[in-house]
C-alpha positions in Angstrom: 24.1 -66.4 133.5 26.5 -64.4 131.9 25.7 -60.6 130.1 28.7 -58.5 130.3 31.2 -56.1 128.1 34.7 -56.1 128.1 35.8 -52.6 127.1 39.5 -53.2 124.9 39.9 -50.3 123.1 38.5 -47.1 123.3 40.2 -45.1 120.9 39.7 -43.8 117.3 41.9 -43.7 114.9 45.4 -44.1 116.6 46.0 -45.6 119.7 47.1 -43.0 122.4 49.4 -43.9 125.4 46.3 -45.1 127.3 44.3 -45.8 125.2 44.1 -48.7 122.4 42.0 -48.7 118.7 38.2 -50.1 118.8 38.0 -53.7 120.0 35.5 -55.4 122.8 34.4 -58.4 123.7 30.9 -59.2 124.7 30.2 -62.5 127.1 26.6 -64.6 126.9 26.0 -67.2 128.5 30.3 -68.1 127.7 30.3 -67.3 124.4 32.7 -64.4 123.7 31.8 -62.2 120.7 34.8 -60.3 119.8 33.5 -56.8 118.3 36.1 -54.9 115.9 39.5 -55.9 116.3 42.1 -53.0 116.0 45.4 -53.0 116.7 46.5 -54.6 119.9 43.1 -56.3 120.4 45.4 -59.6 121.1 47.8 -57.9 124.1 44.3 -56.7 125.7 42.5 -59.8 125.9 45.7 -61.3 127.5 45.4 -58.3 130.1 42.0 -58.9 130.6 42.1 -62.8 130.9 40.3 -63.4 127.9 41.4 -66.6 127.1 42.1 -67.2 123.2 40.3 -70.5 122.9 36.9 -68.7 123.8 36.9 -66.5 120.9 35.2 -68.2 118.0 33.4 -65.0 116.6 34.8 -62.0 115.2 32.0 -59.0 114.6 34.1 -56.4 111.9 32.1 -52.7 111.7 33.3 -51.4 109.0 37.4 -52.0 107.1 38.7 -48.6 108.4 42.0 -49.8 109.9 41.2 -48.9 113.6 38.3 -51.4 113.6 40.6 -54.3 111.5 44.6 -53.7 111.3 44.7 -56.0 114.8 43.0 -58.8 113.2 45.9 -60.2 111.1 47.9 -60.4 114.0 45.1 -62.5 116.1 44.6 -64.9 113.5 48.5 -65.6 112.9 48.3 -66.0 116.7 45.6 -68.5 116.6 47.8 -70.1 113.9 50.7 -70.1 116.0 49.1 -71.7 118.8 47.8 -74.7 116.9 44.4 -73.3 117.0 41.7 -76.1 115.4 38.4 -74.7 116.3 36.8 -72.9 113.0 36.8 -69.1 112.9 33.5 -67.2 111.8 34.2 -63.7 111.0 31.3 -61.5 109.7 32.5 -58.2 108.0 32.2 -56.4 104.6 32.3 -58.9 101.5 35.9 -56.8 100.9 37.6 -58.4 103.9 37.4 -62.0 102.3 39.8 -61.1 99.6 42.6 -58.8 101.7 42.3 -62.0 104.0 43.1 -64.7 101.3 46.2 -62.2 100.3 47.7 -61.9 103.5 47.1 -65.5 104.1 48.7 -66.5 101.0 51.9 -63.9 101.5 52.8 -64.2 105.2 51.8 -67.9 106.0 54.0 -70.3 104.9 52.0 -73.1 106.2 48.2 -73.8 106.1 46.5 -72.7 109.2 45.4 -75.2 111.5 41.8 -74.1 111.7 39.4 -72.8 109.0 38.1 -69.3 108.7 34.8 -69.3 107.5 34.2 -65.6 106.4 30.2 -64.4 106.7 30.1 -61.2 103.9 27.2 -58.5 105.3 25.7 -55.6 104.3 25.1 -52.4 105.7 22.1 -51.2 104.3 19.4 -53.2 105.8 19.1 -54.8 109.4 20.0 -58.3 109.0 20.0 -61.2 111.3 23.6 -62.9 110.7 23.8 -65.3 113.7 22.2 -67.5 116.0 22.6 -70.6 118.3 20.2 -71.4 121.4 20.8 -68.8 123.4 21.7 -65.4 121.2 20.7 -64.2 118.0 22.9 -61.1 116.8 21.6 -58.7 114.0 23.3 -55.9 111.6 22.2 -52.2 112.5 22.7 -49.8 109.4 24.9 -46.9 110.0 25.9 -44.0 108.3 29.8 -43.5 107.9 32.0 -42.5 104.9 32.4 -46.5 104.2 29.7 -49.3 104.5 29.4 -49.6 108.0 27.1 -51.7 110.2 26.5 -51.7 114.2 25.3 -55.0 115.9 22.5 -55.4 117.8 22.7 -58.6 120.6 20.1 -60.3 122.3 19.3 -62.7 124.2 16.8 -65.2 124.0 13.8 -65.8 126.1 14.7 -68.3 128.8 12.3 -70.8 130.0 9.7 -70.7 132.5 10.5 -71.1 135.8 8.3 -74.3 137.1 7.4 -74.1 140.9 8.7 -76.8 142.7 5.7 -77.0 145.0 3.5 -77.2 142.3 5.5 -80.1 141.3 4.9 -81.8 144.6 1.2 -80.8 144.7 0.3 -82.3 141.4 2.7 -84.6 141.3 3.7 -84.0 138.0 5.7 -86.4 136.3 9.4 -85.8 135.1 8.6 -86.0 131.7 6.3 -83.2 131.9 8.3 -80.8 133.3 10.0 -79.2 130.2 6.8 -78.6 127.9 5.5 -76.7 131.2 8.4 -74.6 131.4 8.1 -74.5 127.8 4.6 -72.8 128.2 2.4 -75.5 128.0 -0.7 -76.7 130.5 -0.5 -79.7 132.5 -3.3 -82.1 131.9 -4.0 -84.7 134.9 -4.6 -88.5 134.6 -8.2 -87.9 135.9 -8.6 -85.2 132.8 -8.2 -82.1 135.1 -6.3 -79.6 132.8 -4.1 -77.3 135.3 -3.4 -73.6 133.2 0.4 -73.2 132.9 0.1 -69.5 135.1 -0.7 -71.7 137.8 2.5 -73.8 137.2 5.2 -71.3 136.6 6.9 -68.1 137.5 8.3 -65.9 135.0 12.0 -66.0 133.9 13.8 -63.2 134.1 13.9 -60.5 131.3 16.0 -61.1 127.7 19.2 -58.8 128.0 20.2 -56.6 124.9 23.3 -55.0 124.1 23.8 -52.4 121.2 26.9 -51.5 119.0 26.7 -48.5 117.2 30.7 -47.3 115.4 31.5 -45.3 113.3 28.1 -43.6 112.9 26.6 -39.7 112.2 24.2 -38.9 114.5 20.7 -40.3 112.7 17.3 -40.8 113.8 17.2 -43.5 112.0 19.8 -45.9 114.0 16.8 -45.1 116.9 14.2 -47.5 115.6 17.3 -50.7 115.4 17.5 -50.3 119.2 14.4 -49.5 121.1 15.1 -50.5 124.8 18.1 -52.2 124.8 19.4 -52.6 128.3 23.3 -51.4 127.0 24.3 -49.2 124.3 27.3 -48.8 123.2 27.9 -45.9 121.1 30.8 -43.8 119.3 31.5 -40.2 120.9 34.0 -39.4 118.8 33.9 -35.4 119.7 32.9 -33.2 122.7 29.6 -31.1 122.0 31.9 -28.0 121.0 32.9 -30.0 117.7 29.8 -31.7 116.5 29.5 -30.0 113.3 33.1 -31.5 112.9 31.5 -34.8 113.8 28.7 -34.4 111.5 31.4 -33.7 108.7 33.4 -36.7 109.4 30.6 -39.0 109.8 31.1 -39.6 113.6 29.0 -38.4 116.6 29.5 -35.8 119.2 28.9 -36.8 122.9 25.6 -35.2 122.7 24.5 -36.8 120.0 25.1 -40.5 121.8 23.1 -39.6 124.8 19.9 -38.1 122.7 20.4 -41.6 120.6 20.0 -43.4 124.1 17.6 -41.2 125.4 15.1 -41.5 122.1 16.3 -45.3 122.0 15.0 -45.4 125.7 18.5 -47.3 126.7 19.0 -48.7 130.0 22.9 -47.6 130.0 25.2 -45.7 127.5 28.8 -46.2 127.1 30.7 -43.7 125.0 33.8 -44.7 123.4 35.9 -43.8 120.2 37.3 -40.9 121.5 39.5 -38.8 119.5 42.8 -39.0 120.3 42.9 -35.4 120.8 41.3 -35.0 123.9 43.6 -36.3 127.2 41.2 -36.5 129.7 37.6 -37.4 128.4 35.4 -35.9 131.3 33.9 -33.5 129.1 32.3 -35.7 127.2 30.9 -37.6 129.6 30.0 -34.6 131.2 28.3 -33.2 128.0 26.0 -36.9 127.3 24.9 -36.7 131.0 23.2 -33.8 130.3 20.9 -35.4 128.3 21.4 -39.0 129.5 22.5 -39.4 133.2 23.5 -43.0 133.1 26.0 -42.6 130.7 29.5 -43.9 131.5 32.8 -43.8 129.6 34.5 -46.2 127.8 37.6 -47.6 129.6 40.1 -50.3 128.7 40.0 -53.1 131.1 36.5 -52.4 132.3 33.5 -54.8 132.3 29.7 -53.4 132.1 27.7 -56.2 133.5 23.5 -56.2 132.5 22.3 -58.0 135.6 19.3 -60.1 135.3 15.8 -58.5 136.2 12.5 -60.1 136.4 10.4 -60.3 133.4 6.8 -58.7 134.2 5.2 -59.2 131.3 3.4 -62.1 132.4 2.3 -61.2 136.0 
């Protein structure tokens, strides 16, 4: 199954000849969360084969225009292309009325589909979606505006039954989901056969973290303890971070000692100031204090591969 991130846009501010304003897509299970959407979010997904139909989602940070101005494009887009699956976009309660506006100026014509806008805060962690196999939650952060990260996860899949165990006790069909589900298997004859006996463990519940535009806080820590991918703003090299600090952004440094505290599995840094060409020093300055930290690319997919879940054993 599914767990991977589709790096769009890895800039800040402006986009650079290479590189293109915040916007990624996360995949689970074949649901496509689009996070931020800045401009020329639409030409990358065509790039990277992200088909338009999967994108029923959109996750907006914070209403700087780096994380947004590409939205009004994608949803005319949508429009254009006779688009009738609903929209859910989850963003500051602001968006909703600079939405209707443009709506009711540029579109002559109703939209095809509905948008069904999700307000959010940014002061508290919030759950704000979930379906059967993900449940996504706000993560407060501190920027000059209200501004919120997203935290991902997956949800616990099923046990795994053992097939000879199937054959051995000749379980029934019918039985076969409340085992996986956990429970014991009770025989005609009354003999009650514990569920360890019966199952394997599934593999472990993947996590990815979103944390942009943010100062460096050890608060943000606590909102994403172990998560197997982290995904957080290096908007200066180590050299600048009271810079950082003043703008409300993070220096490379300051990413990796988030990961490290967070215990992350992997760190991608990303939202880098247009100002720097070639972004090996910042890598170089988060692998100091996190080795497995990798740069933001466009076109690049992180995959979190599934590993087996211990608890149990």
């Amino acid at each position: 199954m599914s767990f991977s991130l589709t790096i769009l846009g890895s800039s800040s501010a402006v986009p650079t000849s290479r590189r293109y304003p915040a916007a990624h897509v996360l995949n689970v299970h074949e649901r496509y969360f689009l996070i931020d959407c800045g401009e020329g979010a639409q030409i990358q997904m065509k790039r990277n084969n992200i088909r338009f139909g999967k994108i029923n989602n959109i996750f907006i940070s914070h209403l700087h225009g780096d994380h947004v101005f590409g939205l009004f494009g994608l949803i005319s887009t949508f429009g254009l292309l006779e688009r009738t699956a609903d929209l859910h976009i989850y963003a500051n309660p602001k968006l909703e009325k600079i939405l209707d506006n443009i709506l009711k100026f540029f579109f002559e014509q109703p939209l095809s589909f509905k948008i069904i806008f999700h307000p959010i805060g940014s002061k508290k962690q919030e759950l704000i979606y979930e379906d059967e196999k993900v449940t996504v939650e706000t993560i407060p952060l501190k920027h000059r505006i209200p501004t919120c990260g997203f935290l991902f996860r997956e949800k616990a899949p099923l046990l795994n039954i053992r097939k000879d165990m199937i054959e051995y006790h000749n379980i029934p069909v019918k039985e076969i989901y409340n085992i996986k589900c956990g429970k014991d298997f009770n025989k005609p004859d009354g003999t009650s056969i514990p569920n360890k006996k019966l199952t394997l463990p599934p593999y472990k519940p993947r996590s990815m973290a979103y944390c942009c535009d943010t100062r460096y806080s050890e608060g943000i820590v606590k909102y994403i303890k172990n998560v197997d991918l982290l995904y957080h703003e290096a908007t200066y090299a180590n050299n600048m971070a009271k810079e950082a600090r003043e703008k409300y952004h993070s220096s490379a440094g300051e990413a990796a000692t988030a990961a490290k505290k967070a215990n992350a599995g992997k760190l991608i840094i990303g939202h880098f100031s247009p100002r720097y060409k070639s972004i090996l020093p910042l890598v170089e300055d988060a692998r100091k204090i996190f080795p497995n930290t990798f740069a933001a690319q466009e076109g690049e997919v992180h995959k979190v591969k599934q590993t087996k879940d211990k608890r149990n054993q």
